[in-house]
C-alpha positions as CSV (number, residue, x, y, z in Angstrom):
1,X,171.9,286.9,202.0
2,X,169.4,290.1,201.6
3,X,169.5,293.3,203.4
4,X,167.5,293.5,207.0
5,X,164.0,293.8,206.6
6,X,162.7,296.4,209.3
7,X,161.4,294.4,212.0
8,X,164.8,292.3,211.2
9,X,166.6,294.4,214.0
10,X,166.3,293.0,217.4
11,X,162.9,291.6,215.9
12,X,160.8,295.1,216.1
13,X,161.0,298.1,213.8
14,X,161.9,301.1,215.2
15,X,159.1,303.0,215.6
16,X,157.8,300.0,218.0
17,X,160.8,300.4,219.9
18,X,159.5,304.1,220.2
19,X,156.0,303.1,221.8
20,X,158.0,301.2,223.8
21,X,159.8,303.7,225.3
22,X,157.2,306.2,225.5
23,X,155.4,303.9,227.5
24,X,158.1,302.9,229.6
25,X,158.1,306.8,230.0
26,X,155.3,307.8,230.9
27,X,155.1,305.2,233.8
28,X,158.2,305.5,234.9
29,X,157.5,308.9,235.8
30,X,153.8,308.3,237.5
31,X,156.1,306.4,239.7
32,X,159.1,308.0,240.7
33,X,157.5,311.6,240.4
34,X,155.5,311.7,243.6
35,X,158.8,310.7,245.5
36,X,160.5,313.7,244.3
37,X,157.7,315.9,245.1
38,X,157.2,314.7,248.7
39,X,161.2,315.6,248.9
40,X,160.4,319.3,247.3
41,X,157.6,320.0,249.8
42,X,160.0,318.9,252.4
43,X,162.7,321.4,251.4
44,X,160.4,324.1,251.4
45,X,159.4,323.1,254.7
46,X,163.1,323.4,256.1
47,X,164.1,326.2,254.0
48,X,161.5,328.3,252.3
49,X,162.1,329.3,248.4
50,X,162.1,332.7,247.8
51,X,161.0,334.2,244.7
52,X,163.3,333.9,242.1
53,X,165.4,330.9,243.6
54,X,165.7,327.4,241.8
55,X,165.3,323.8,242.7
56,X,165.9,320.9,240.7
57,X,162.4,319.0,239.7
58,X,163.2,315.1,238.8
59,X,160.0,313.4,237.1
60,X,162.3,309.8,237.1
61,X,163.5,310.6,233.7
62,X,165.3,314.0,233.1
63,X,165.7,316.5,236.0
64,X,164.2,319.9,235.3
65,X,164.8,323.9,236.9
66,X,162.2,325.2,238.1
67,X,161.4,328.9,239.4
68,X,159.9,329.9,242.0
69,X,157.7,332.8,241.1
70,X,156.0,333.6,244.5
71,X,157.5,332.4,247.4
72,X,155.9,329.3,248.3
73,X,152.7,329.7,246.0
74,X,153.4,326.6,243.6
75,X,151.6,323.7,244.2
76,X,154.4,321.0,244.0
77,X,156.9,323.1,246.5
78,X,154.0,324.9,248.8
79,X,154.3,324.0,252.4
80,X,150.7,324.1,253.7
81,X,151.4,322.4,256.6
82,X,153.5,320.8,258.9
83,X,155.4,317.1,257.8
84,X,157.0,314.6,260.3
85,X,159.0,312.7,257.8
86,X,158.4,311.6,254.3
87,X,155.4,309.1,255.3
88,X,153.7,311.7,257.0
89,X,154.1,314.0,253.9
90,X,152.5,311.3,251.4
91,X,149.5,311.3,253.8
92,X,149.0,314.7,254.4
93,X,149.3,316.0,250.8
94,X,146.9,312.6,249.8
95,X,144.6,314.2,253.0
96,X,144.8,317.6,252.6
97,X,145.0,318.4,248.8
98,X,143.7,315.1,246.9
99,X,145.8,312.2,245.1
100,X,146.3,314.3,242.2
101,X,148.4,316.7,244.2
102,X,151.3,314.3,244.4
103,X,152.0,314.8,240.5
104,X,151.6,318.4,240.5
105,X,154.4,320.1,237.9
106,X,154.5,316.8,236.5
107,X,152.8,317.8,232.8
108,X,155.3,320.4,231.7
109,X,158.2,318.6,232.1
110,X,157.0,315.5,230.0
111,X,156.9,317.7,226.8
112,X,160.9,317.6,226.9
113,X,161.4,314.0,229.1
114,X,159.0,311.7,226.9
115,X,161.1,312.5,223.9
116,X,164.4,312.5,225.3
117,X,164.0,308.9,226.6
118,X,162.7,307.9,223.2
119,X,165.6,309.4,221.7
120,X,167.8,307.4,223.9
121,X,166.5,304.3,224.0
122,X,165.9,303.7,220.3
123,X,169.2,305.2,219.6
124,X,171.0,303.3,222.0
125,X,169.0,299.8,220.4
126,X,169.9,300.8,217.1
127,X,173.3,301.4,217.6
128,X,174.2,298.7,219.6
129,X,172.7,296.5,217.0
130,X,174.7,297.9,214.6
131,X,178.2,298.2,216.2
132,X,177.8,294.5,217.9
133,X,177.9,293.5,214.0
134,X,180.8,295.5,213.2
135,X,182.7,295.2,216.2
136,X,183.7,291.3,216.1
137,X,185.8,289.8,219.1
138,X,185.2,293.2,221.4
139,X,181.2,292.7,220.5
140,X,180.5,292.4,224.1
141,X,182.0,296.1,224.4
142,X,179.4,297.5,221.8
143,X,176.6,298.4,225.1
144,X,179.5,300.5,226.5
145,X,179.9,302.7,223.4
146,X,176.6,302.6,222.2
147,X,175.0,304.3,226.1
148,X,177.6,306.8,225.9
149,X,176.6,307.8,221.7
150,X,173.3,307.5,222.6
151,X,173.1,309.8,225.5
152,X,175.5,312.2,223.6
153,X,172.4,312.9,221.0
154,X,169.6,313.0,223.0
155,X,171.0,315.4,225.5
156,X,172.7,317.7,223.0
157,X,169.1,317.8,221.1
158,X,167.5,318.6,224.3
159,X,169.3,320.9,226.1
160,X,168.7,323.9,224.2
161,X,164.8,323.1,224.6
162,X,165.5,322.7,228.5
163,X,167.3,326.0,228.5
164,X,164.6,328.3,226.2
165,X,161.9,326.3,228.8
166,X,163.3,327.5,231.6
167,X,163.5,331.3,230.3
168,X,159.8,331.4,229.4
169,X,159.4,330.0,232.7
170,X,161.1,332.7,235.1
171,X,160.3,335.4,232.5
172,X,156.3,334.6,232.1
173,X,156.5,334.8,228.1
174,X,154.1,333.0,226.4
175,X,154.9,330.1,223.7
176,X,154.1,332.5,221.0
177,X,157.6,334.8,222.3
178,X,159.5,331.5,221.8
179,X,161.0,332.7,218.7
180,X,162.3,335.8,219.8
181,X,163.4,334.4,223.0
182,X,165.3,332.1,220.7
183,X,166.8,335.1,218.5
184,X,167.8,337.2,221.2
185,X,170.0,334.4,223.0
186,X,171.6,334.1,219.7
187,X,172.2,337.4,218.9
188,X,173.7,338.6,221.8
189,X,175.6,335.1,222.9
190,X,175.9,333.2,220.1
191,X,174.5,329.9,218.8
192,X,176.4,328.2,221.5
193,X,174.8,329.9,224.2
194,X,171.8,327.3,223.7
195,X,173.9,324.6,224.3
196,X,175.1,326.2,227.8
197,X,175.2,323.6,231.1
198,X,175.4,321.1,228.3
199,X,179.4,320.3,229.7
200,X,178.2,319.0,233.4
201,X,175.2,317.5,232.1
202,X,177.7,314.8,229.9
203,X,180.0,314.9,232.5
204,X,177.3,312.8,234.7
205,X,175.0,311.0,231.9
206,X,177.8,310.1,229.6
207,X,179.5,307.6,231.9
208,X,176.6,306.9,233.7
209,X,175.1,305.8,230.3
210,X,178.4,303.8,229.0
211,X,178.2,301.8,232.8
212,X,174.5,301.1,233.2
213,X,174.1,299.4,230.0
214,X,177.3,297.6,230.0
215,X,176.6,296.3,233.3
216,X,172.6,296.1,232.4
217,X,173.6,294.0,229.7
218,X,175.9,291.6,231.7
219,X,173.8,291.4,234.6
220,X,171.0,290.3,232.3
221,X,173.1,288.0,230.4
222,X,174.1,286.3,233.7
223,X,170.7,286.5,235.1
224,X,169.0,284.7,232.0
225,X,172.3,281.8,232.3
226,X,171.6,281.2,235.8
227,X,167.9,280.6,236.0
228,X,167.9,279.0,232.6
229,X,166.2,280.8,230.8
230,X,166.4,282.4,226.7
231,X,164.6,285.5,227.1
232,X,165.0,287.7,230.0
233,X,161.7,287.6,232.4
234,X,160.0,290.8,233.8
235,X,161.9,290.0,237.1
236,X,165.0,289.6,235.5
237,X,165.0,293.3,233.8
238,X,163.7,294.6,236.6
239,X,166.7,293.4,239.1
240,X,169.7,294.0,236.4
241,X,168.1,297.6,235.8
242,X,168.3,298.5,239.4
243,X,171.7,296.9,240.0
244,X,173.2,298.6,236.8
245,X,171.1,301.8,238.0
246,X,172.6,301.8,241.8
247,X,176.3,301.0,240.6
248,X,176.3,303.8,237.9
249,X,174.6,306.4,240.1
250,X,177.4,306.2,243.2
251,X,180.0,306.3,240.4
252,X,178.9,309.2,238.6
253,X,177.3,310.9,242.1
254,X,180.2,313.7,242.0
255,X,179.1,315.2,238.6
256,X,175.8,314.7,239.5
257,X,176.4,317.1,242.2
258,X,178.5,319.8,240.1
259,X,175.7,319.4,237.9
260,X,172.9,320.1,240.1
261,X,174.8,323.4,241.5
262,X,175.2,324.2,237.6
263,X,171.8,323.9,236.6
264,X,170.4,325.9,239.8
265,X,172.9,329.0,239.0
266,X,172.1,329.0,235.3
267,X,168.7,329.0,236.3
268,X,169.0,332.1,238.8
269,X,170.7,334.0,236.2
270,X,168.1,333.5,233.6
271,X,165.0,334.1,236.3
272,X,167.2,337.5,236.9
273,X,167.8,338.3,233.0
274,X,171.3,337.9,233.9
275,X,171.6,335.0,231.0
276,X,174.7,336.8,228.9
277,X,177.1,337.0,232.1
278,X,179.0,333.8,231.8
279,X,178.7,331.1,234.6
280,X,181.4,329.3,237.1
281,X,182.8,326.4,234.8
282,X,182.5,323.1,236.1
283,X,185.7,322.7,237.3
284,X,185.2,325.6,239.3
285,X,182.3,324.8,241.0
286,X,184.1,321.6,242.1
287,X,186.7,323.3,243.8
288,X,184.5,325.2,245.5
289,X,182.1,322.2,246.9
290,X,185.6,320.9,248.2
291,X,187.0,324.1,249.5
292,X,183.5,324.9,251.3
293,X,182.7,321.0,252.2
294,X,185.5,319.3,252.0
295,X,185.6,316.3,249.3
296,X,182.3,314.4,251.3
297,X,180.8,317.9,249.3
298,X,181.0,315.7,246.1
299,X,179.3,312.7,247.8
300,X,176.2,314.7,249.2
301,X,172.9,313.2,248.9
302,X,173.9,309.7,248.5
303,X,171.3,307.4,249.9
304,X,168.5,310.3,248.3
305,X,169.8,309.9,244.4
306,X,170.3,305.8,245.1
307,X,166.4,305.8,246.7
308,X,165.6,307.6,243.3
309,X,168.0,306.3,240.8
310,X,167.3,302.5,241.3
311,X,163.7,302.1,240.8
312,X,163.7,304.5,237.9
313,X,166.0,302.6,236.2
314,X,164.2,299.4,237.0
315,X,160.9,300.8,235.9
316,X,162.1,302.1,233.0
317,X,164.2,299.1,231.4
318,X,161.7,296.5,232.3
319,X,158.6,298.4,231.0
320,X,160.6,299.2,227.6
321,X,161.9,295.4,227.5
322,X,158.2,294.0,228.3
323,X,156.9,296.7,225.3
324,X,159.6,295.1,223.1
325,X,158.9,291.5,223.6
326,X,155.0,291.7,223.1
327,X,155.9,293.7,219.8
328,X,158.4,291.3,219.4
329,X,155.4,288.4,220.0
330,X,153.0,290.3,217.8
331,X,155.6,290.2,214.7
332,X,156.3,287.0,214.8
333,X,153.0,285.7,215.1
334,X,152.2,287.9,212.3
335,X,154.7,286.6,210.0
336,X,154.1,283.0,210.6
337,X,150.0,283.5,210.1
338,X,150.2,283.7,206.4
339,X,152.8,280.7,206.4
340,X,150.2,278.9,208.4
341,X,147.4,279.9,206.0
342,X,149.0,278.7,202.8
343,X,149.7,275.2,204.2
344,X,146.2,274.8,205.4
């Protein structure tokens, strides 16, 4: 028996199952972005930013720091006018400042979350591929490991990136500084100081990775047996993405909260060039949610990360799995065309 061709994997080469992701991506995040910015606005509303203070920006697919630079002068956390509720928001920013205004921010933070998620997702497709072969009678395991590897890589090779953005961000230094920016972290820290926030950030996407794609897979497995069906529909991606999504998010929501603290007082430090004094650890930080809020500190903002964890997740998977099968469509007719032609 030869070797794998390159479309022999899953049915579609790999840099298919990159367009596939990348346009899962990008839609994904026209989606769930306006959500999150409707919920910035609000918070500015209740409890304006000052300058120099950070808020986590989430465009469905990576969350991002940002700084505020002057006060409320930003237009994705400006509070212009008065909001009742999140409906009344959506209409009065749509009213007030045009459609556009409810994906404000949203560019800059696609240069880092496009290729994250493409990182991910092929990864993770490759490797499950490949351990599901070598794994035998624990096969059914191979979705478990593969999330976690996969979300290892892509966040390591982002987080640095993430890290130098935020710097040129609350410092106003051009791209053309990047280097130097880079070199003086180094100098100073050490290579490792790159890689800082990197611990909480795994602490939440590492098990949250391993459990939504074992459960994604199962739920879709199930899903196809009970309505009969060979390949998963649109509908059926869709459901088993939110479901995995939703179970993985309340799990995880505890280190998603440490996190979020994490990545705000990084962020503060660096928007005060206070970068080289080193930063609570994340076992800290816990202790002090619990000694300040008790352990319902962990738990905080429940229903807001389920509202914006779920459909992300469902968005995502089936947009990447609907990419995949019409590549996977397009092969196939491709290879039986010539087949077709030489018996003709």
């Amino acid at each position: 028996m030869s070797g794998p061709s390159p479309t022999a994997i899953n049915g579609i080469t790999p840099l298919q199952q990159m367009v596939a992701s990348c346009s899962g991506a990008i839609l994904t995040s026209l989606f769930v972005t306006p959500l999150d910015v409707v919920k910035i606005r609000l918070q500015a509303q209740k409890n304006p930013f000052p300058k120099g203070k950070c808020f986590v920006y989430c465009n469905g697919l990576m969350d991002h720091i940002c700084v505020c630079e002057n006060g409320n002068s930003k237009a994705w956390y400006k509070a212009p006018s008065h909001f009742n509720g999140t409906l009344d928001a959506f209409i009065k920013i749509v009213r007030q400042e045009g459609t556009k205004a409810l994906w404000s921010g949203l560019p800059p933070t696609l240069v880092m979350a496009v290729p994250a998620t493409v990182i991910y997702f092929t990864c993770y497709d490759q490797l499950c591929s490949a351990l599901r072969v070598r794994m035998g009678d624990y096969a059914q395991e191979a979705p478990l490991l593969a999330g976690a590897i996969a979300r290892v890589g892509s966040a390591t090779v982002i987080s640095p990136l993430e890290l130098i953005r935020t710097k040129l961000q609350s410092q106003k230094q051009s791209y053309r500084e990047l280097s130097d920016c880079i070199r003086s972290a180094v100098q100073s820290e050490g290579w490792l100081s790159l890689w800082r926030g990197l611990g909480p950030t795994l602490l939440r996407d590492v098990p949250f990775s391993a459990m939504y794609w074992y459960n994604y897979e199962k739920g879709k497995s199930w899903l196809c047996e009970r309505y009969n069906t060979r390949e998963p529909t649109f509908t059926i991606t869709f459901v088993s993405g939110a479901m995995s999504g939703s179970i993985a998010s309340i799990v995880t929501l505890p280190f998603d909260v440490v996190k979020t603290r994490r990545q705000v007082e990084l962020g503060e430090l660096q928007a005060k060039n206070l970068s080289c004094q080193v930063s609570s650890s994340t076992f800290s930080v816990m202790s002090r949610i619990v000694a300040q809020d008790g352990f319902g500190g962990l738990f905080a903002g429940f229903i807001p990360r389920l509202i914006k964890v779920a459909p992300a997740c469902a968005i995502m998977i089936s947009s990447y799995e609907f990419g995949k099968a019409f590549f996977r469509k397009h092969n196939q007719e491709r290879t039986l065309r010539p087949q077709q032609d030489n018996n003709t």
